[in-house]
C-alpha positions, 0 to 999 in steps of 0.5 A: 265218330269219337265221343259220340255220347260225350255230351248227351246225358248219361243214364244217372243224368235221367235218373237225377232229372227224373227225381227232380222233376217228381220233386219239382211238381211235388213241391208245387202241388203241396204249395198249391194245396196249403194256399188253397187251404189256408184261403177257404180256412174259416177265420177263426179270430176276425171277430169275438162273440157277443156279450151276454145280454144283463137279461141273458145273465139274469135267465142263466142265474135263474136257472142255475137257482142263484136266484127265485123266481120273485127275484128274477121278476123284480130284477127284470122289471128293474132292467126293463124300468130304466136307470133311476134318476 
C-alpha cells in the first residue's frame, strides 16, 4: 500500500498537539485561578470608613495634650447640651 501514513499525523504532529493541549489547560486553569481569585478577594473600596465622632475628636486631642482636662470637660458638656438657641 502506497502513502499508507500519508494522512495520519506524523511524529512533530504529536509533538504540536502535545504542547497545545498542555497549553490549552494551562490556559484554563490560570483563567479559572484569576476568576476565583478575584470573586473570594475583599472589596476594598465598597465602603469608606466612619468619620470620627466630635467625642471621639475631642478624646484624641485630650490625649495628644492639646487640650486639659478642664477644657475637655467643658467641651463635652457643651457637645452633650445641644446647640444653643
Amino acid at each position: 500500500m502506497m502513502f499508507w501514513y500519508g494522512h495520519d499525523v506524523s511524529g512533530w504532529g504529536w509533538f504540536g498537539m502535545s504542547v497545545g493541549m498542555v497549553l490549552f489547560w494551562a490556559l484554563i486553569i490560570t483563567a479559572l485561578a484569576l476568576v476565583f481569585r478575584a470573586a473570594n478577594r475583599p472589596h476594598e473600596h465598597t465602603h469608606t470608613p466612619a468619620a470620627p465622632t466630635p467625642e471621639q475628636i475631642l478624646g484624641e486631642r485630650f490625649a495628644r495634650g492639646e487640650i486639659d482636662e478642664e477644657e475637655y470637660w467643658r467641651r463635652l458638656n457643651a457637645l452633650h447640651a445641644g446647640p444653643l438657641t
